[in-house]
PAMARFI-285367 format. One record per atom (N, C-alpha, C): residue number from 1; atom name; x, y, z. Coordinates in nm, 4 decimals. Example, Ala and Ser with C-alpha at 12.3 -4.5 7.8 and 13.67 -1.06 7.14 Angstrom:
BEGIN
R   nr  atom        c1        c2        c3
R    1     N    1.3190   -0.5690    0.7800
R    1    CA    1.2300   -0.4500    0.7800
R    1     C    1.3200   -0.3300    0.7800
R    2     N    1.2850   -0.2250    0.7080
R    2    CA    1.3670   -0.1060    0.7140
R    2     C    1.2900    0.0030    0.7870
END
This chain:
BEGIN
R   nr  atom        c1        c2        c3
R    1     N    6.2281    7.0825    4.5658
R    1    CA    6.1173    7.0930    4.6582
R    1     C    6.0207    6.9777    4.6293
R    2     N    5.9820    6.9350    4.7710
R    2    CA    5.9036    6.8182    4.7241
R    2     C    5.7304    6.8690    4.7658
R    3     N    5.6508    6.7794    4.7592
R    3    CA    5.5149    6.7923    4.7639
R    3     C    5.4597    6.8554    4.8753
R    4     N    5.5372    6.8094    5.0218
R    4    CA    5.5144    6.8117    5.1487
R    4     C    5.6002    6.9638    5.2278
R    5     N    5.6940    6.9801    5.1503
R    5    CA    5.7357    7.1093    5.1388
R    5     C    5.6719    7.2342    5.0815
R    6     N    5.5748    7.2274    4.9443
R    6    CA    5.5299    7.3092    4.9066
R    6     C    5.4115    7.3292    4.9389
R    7     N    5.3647    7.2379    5.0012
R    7    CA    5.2267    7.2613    5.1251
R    7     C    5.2650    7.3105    5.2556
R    8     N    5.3579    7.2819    5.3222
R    8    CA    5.4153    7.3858    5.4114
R    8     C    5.4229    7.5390    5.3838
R    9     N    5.5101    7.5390    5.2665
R    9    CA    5.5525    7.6415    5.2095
R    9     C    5.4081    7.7386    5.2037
R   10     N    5.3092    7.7036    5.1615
R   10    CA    5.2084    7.7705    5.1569
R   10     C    5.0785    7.7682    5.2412
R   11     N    5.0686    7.6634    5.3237
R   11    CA    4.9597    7.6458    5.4101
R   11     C    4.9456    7.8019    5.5035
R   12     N    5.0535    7.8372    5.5185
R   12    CA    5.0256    7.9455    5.6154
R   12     C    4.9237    8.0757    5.5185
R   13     N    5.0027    8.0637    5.4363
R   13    CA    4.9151    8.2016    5.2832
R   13     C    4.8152    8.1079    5.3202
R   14     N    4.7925    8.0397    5.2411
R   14    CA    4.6202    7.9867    5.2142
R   14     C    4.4916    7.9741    5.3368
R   15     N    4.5800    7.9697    5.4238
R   15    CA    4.4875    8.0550    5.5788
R   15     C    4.4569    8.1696    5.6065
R   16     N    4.5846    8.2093    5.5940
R   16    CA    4.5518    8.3772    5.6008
R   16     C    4.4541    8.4318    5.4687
R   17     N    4.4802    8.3722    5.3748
R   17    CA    4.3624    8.4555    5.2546
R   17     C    4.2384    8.3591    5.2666
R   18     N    4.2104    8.2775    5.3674
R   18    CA    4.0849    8.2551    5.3673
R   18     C    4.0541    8.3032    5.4599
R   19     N    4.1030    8.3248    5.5741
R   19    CA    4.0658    8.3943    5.7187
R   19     C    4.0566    8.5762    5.6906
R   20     N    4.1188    8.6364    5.5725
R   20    CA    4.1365    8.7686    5.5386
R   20     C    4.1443    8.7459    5.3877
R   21     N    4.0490    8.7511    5.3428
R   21    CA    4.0408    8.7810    5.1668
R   21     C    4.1043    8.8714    5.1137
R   22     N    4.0956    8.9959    5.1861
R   22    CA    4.1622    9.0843    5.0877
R   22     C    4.3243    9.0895    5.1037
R   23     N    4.3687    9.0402    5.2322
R   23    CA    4.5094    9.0198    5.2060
R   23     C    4.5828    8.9340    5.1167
R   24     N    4.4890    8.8368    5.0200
R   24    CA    4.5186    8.7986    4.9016
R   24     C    4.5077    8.8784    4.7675
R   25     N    4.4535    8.9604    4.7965
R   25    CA    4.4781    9.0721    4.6684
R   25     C    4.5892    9.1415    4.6567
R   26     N    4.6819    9.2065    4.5609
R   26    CA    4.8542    9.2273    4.5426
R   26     C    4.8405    9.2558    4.4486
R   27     N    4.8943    9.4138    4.4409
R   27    CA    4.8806    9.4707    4.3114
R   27     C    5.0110    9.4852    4.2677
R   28     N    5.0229    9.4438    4.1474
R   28    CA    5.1978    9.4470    4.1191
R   28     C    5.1548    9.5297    3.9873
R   29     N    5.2964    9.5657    3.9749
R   29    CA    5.3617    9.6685    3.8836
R   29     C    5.4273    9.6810    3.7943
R   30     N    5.4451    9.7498    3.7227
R   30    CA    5.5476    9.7390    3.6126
R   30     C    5.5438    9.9164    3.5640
R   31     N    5.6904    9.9408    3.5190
R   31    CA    5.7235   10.0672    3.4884
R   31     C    5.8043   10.1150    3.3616
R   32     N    5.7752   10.2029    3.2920
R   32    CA    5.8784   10.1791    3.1604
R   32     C    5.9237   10.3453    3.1665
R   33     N    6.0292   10.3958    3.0939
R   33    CA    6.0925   10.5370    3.0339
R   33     C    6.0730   10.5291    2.9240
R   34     N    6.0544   10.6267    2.8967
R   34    CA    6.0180   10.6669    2.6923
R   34     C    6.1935   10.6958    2.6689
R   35     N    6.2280   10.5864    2.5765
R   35    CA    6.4005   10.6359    2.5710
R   35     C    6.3804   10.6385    2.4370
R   36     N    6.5494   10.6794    2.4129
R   36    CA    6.5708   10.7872    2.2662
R   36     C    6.5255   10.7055    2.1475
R   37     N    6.4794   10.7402    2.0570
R   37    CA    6.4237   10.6990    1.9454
R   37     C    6.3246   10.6456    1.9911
R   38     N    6.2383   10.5237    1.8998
R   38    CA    6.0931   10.4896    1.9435
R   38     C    6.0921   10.3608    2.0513
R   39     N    6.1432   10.3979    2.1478
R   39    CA    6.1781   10.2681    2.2390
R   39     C    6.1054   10.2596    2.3722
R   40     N    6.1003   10.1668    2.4669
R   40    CA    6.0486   10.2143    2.6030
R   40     C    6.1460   10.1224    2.6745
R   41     N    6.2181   10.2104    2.7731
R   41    CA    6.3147   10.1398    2.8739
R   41     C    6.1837   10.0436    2.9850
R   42     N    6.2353    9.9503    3.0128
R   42    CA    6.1483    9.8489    3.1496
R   42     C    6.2268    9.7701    3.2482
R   43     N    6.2160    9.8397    3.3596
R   43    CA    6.2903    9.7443    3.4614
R   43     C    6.2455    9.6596    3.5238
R   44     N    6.2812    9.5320    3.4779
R   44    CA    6.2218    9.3993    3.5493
R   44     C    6.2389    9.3538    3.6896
R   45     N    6.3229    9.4423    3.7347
R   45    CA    6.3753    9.4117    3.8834
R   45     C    6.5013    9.3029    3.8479
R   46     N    6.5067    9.2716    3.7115
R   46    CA    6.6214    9.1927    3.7456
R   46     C    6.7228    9.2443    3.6557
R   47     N    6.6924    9.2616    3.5484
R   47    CA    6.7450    9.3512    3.4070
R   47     C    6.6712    9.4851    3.3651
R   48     N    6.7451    9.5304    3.2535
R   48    CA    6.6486    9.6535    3.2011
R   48     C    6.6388    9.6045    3.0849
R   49     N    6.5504    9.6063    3.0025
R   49    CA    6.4698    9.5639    2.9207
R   49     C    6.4317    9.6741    2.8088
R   50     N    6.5142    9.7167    2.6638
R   50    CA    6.4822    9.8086    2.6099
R   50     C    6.4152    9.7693    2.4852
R   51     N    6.2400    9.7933    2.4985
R   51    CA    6.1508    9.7335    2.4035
R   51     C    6.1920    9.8362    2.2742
R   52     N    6.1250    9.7768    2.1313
R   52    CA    6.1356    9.8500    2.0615
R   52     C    6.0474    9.8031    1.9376
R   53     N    6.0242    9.8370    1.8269
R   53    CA    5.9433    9.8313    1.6757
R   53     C    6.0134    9.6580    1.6506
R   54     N    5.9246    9.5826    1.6378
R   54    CA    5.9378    9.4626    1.6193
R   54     C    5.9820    9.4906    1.4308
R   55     N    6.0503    9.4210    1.3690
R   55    CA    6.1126    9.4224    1.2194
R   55     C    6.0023    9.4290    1.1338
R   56     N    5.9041    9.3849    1.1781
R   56    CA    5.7672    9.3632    1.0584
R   56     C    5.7146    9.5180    1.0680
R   57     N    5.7597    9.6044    1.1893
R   57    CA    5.6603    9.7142    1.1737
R   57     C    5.8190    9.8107    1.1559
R   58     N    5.8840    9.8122    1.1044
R   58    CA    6.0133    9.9000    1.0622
R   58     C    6.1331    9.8979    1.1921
R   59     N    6.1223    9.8027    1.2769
R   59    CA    6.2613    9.7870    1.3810
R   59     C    6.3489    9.7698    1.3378
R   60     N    6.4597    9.7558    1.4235
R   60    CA    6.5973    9.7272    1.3729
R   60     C    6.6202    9.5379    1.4488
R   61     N    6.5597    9.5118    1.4871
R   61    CA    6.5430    9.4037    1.5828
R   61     C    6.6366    9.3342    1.6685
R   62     N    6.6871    9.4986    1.7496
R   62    CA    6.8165    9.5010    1.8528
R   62     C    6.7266    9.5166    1.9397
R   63     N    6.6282    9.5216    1.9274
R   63    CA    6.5387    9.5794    2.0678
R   63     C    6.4358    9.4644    2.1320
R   64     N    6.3740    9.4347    2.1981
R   64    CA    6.2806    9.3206    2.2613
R   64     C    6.1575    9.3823    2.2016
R   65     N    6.0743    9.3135    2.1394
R   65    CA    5.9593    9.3405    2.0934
R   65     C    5.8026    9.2867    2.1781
R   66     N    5.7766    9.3896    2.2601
R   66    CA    5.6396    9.4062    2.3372
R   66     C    5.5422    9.2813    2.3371
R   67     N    5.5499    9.2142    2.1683
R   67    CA    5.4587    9.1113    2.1762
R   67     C    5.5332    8.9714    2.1945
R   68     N    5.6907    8.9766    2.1887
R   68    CA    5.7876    8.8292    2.2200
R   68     C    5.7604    8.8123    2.3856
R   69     N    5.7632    8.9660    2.4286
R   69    CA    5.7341    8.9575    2.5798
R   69     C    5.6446    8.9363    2.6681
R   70     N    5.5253    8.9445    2.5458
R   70    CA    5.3985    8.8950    2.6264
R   70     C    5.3807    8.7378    2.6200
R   71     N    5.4656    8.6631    2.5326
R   71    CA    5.4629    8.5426    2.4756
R   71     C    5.5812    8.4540    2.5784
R   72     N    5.6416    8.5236    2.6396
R   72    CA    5.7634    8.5255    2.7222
R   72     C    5.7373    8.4799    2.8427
R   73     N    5.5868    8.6032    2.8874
R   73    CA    5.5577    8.6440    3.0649
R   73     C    5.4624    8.4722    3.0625
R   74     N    5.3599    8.4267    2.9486
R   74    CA    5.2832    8.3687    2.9284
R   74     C    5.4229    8.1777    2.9750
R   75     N    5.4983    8.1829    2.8585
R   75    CA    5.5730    8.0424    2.8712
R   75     C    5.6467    8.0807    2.9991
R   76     N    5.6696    8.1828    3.0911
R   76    CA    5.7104    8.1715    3.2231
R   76     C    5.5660    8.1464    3.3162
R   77     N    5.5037    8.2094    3.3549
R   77    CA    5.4122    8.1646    3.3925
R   77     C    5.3413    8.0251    3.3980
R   78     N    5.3055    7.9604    3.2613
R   78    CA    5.2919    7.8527    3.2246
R   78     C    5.3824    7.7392    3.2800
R   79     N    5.5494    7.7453    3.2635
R   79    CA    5.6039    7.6688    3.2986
R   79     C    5.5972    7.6496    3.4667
R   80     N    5.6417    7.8100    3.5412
R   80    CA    5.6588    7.7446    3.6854
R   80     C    5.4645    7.7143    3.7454
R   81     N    5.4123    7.7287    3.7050
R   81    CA    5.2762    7.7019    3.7036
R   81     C    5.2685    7.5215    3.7197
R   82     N    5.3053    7.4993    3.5798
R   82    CA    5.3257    7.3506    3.5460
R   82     C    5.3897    7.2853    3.6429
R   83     N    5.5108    7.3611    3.7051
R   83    CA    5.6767    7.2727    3.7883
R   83     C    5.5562    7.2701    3.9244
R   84     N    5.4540    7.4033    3.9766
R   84    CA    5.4213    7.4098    4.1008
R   84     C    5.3423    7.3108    4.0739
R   85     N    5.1827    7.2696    4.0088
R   85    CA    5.1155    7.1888    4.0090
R   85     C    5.1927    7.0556    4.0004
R   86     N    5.2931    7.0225    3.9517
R   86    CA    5.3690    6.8787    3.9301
R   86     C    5.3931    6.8510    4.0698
R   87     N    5.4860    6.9581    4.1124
R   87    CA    5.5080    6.9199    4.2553
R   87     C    5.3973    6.9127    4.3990
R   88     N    5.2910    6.9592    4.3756
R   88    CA    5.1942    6.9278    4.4341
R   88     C    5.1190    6.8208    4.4385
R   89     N    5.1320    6.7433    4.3083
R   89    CA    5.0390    6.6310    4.2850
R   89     C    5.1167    6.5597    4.2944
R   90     N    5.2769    6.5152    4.3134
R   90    CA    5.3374    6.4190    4.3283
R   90     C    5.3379    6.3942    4.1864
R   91     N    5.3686    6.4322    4.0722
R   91    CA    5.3855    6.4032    3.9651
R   91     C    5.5319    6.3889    3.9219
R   92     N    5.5797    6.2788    3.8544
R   92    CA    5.7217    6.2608    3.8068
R   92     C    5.7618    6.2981    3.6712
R   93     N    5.8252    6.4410    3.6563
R   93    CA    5.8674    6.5002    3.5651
R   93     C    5.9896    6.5507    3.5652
R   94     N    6.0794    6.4421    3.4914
R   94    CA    6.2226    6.4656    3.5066
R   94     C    6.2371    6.5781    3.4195
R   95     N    6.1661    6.6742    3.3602
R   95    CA    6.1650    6.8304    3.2579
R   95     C    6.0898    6.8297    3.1499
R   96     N    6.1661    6.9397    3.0295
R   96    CA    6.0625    6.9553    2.9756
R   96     C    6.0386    7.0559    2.8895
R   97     N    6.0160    7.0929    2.8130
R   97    CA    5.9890    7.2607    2.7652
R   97     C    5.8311    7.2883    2.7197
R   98     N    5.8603    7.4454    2.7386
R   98    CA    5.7502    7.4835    2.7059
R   98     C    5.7543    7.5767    2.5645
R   99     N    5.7038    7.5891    2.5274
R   99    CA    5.6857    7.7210    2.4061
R   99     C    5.5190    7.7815    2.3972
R  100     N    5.5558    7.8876    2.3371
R  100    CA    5.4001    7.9698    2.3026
R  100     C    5.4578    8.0327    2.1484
R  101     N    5.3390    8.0378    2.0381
R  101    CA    5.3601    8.1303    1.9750
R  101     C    5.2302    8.1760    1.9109
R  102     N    5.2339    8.3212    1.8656
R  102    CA    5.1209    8.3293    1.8386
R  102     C    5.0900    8.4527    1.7126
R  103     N    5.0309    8.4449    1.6359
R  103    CA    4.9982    8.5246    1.4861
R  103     C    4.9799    8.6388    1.4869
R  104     N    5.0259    8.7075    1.3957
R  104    CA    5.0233    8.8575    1.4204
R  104     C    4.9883    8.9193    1.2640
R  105     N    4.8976    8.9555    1.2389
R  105    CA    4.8936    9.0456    1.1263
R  105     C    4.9046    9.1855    1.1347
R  106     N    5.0417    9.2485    1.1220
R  106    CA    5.0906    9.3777    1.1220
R  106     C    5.0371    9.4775    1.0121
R  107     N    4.9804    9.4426    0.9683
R  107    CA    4.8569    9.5488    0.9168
R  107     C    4.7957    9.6171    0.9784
R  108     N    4.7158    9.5566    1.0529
R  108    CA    4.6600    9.5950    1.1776
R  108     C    4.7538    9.7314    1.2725
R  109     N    4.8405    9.7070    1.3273
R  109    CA    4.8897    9.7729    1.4109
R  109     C    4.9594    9.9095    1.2987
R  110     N    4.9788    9.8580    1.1628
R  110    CA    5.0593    9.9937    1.0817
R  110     C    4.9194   10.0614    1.0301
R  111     N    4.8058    9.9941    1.0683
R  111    CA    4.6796   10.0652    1.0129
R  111     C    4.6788   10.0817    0.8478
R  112     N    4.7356   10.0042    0.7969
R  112    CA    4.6963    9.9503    0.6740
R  112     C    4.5452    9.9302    0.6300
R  113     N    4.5273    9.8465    0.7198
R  113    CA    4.3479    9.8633    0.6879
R  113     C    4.3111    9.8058    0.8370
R  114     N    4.1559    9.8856    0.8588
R  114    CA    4.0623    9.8238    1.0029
R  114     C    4.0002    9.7049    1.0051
R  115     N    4.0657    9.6186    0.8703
R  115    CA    3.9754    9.5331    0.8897
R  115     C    4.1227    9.4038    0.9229
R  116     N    4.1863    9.4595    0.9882
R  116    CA    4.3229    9.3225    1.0249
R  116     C    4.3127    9.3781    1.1863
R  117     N    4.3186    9.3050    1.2705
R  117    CA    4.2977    9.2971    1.4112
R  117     C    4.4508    9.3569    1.4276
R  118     N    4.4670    9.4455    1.5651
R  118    CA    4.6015    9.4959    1.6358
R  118     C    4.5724    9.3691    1.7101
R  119     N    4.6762    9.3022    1.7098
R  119    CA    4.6875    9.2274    1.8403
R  119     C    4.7187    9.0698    1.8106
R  120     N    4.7292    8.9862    1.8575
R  120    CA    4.7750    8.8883    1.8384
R  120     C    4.6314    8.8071    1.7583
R  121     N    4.5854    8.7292    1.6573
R  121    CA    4.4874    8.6547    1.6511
R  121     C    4.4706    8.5255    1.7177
R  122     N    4.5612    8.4466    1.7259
R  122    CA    4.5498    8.3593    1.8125
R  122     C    4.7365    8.3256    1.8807
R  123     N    4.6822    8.2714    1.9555
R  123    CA    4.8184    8.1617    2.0675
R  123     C    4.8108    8.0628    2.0927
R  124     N    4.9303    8.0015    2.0854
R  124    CA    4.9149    7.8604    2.1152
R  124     C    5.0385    7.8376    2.2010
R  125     N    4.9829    7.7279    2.2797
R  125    CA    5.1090    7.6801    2.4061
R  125     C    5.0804    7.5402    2.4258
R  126     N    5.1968    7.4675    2.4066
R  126    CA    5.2317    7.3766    2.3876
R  126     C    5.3707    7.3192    2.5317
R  127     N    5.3322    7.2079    2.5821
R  127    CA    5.4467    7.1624    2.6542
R  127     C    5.4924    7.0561    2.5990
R  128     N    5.5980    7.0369    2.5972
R  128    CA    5.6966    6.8668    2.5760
R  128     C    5.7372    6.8188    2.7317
R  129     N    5.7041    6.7000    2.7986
R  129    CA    5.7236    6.6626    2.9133
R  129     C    5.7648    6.5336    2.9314
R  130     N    5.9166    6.5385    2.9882
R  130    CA    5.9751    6.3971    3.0042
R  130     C    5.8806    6.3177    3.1390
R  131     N    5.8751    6.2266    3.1106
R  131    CA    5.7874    6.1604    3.2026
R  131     C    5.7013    6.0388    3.1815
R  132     N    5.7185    5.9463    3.2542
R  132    CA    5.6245    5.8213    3.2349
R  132     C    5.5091    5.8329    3.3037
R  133     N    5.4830    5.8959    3.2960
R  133    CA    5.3490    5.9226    3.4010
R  133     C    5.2112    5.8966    3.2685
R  134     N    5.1145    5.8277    3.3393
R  134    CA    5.0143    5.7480    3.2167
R  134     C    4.9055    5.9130    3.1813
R  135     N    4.8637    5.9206    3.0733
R  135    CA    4.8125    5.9861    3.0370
R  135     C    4.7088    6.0763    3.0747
R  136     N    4.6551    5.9777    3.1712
R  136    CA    4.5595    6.0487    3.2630
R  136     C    4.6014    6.1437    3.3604
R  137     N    4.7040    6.1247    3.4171
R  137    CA    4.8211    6.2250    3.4511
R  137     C    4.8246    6.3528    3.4415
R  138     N    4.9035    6.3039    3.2755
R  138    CA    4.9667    6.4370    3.2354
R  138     C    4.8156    6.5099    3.1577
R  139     N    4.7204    6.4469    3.1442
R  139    CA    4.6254    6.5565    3.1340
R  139     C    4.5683    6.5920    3.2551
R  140     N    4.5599    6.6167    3.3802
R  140    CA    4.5473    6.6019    3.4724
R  140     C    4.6040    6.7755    3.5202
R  141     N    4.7986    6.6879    3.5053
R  141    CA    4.8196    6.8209    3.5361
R  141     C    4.7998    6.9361    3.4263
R  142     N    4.8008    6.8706    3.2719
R  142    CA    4.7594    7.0040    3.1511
R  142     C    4.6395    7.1249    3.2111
R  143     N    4.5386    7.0294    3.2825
R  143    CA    4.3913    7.0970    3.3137
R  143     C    4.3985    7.2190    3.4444
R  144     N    4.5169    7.1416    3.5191
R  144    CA    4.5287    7.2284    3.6907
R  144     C    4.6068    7.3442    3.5818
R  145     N    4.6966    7.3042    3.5282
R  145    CA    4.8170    7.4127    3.4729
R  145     C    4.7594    7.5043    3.4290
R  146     N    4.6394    7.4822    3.3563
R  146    CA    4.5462    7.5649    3.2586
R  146     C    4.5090    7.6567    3.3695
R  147     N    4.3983    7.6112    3.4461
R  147    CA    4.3177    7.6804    3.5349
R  147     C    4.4226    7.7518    3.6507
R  148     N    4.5378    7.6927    3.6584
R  148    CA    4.5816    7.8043    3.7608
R  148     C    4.6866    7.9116    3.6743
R  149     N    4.7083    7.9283    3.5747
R  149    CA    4.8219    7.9896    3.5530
R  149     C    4.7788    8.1309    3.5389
R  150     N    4.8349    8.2188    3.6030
R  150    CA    4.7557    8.3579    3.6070
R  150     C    4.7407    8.4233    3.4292
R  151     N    4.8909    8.3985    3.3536
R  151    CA    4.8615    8.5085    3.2095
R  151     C    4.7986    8.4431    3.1495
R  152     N    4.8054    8.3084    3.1511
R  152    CA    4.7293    8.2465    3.0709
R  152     C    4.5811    8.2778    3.0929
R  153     N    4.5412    8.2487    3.2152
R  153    CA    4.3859    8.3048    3.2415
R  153     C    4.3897    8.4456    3.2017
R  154     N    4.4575    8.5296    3.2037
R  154    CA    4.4339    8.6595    3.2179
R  154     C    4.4137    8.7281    3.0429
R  155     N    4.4279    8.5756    2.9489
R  155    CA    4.4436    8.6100    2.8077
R  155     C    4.3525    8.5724    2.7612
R  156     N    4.2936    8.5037    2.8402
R  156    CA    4.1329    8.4361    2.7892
R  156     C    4.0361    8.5039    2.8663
R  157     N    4.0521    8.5509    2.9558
R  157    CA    3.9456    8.6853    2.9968
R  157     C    3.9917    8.7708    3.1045
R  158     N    3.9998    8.8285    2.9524
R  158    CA    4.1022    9.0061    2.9798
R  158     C    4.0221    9.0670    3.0695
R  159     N    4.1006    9.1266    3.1978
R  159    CA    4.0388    9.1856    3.2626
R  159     C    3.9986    9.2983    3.2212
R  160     N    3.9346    9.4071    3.3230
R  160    CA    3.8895    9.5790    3.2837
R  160     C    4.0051    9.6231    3.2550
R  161     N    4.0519    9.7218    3.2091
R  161    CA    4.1402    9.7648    3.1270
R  161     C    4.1230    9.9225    3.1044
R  162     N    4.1789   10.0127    3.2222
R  162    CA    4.1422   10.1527    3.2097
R  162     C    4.3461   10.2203    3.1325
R  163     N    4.2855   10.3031    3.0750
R  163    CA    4.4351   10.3572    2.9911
R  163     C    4.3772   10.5255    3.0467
R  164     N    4.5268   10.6039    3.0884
R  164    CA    4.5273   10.7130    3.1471
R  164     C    4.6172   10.8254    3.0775
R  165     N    4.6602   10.9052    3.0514
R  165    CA    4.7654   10.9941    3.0346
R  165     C    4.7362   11.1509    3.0554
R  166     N    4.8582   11.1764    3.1104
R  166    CA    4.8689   11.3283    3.1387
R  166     C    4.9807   11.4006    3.1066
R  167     N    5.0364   11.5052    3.1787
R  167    CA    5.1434   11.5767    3.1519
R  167     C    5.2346   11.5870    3.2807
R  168     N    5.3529   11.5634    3.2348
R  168    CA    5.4699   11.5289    3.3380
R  168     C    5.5009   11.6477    3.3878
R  169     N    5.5350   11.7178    3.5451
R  169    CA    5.5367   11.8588    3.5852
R  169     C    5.7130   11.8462    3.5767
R  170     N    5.7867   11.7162    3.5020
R  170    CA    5.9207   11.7444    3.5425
R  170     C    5.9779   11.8135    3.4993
R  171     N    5.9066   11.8990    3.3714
R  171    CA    6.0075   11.9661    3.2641
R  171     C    5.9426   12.1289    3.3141
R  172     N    5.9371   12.1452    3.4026
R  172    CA    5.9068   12.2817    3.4232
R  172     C    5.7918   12.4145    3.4773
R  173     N    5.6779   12.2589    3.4097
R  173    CA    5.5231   12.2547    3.3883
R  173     C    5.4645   12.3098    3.5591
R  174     N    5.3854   12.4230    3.5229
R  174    CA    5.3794   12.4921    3.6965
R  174     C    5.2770   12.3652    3.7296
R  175     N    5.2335   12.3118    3.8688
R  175    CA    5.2140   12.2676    3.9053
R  175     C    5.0557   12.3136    3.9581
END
């Protein structure tokens, strides 16, 4: 896809969500099963995905671990983020990789002590990019990549964040 294509491709969206704002809002989803032992089944729409206890917190590390996947959604995001802004700006990037990784003190999450953070302490993302393109460029597109990539924004300011639970009526439970 070239430059003039992916402005086609989207000119029509970018009218309609300025002519109708809220038809740019899209709430997407995600769904998991509590499966046998300490696991959670997740269907990606493309695979099923059976998370489980990452090895540092007692896994067997047959299972996808919750925080590789957030590190996962982030270097996908990031990358076609990167490929869309390249191809928008007419930028020449014969490829490339991306990576993320990011620190974890599992103390924290085994509650060892309150004073080690649950959660990642920091991340880092890094691209390697074939390309002669002069520097001004490729920081150019680093800055669009930054500002448009949704997880990435969404990791530097976490949205509201409501957590819910109840009781399932499937097992019998009168209604």
């Amino acid at each position: 896809m070239n430059a003039e294509e992916l402005k086609a491709l989207q000119a029509p969206l970018k009218s309609r969500y300025q002519e109708h704002p809220d038809s740019a809002v899209v709430t997407l989803s995600a769904e998991g099963n509590l499966a046998e032992g300490i696991a959670c089944k997740v269907d990606t729409g493309r695979a099923l995905i059976e998370a489980g206890l990452h090895p540092a917190t007692g896994g067997s590390g047959t299972q996808a671990c919750s925080g590789d996947m957030l590190l996962e959604a982030l270097v996908a995001c990031a990358g076609v983020t990167l490929k869309a802004v390249a191809t928008a700006i007419d930028f020449n990037l014969r490829g490339g990789r991306v990576w993320a990784e990011g620190d974890l003190d599992f103390r924290g999450t085994l509650g060892v002590t309150k004073e080690a953070p649950v959660g990642f302490r920091n991340i880092r993302l890094r691209f390697d990019l074939d390309t002669d393109e002069p520097t001004e460029r490729i920081d150019t597109l680093s800055r669009l990549t930054e500002r448009y990539c949704v997880v990435l924004q969404t990791l530097k300011r976490p949205p509201e964040l409501s957590f819910t639970s109840g009781r399932s009526a499937s097992r019998g439970d009168a209604a």
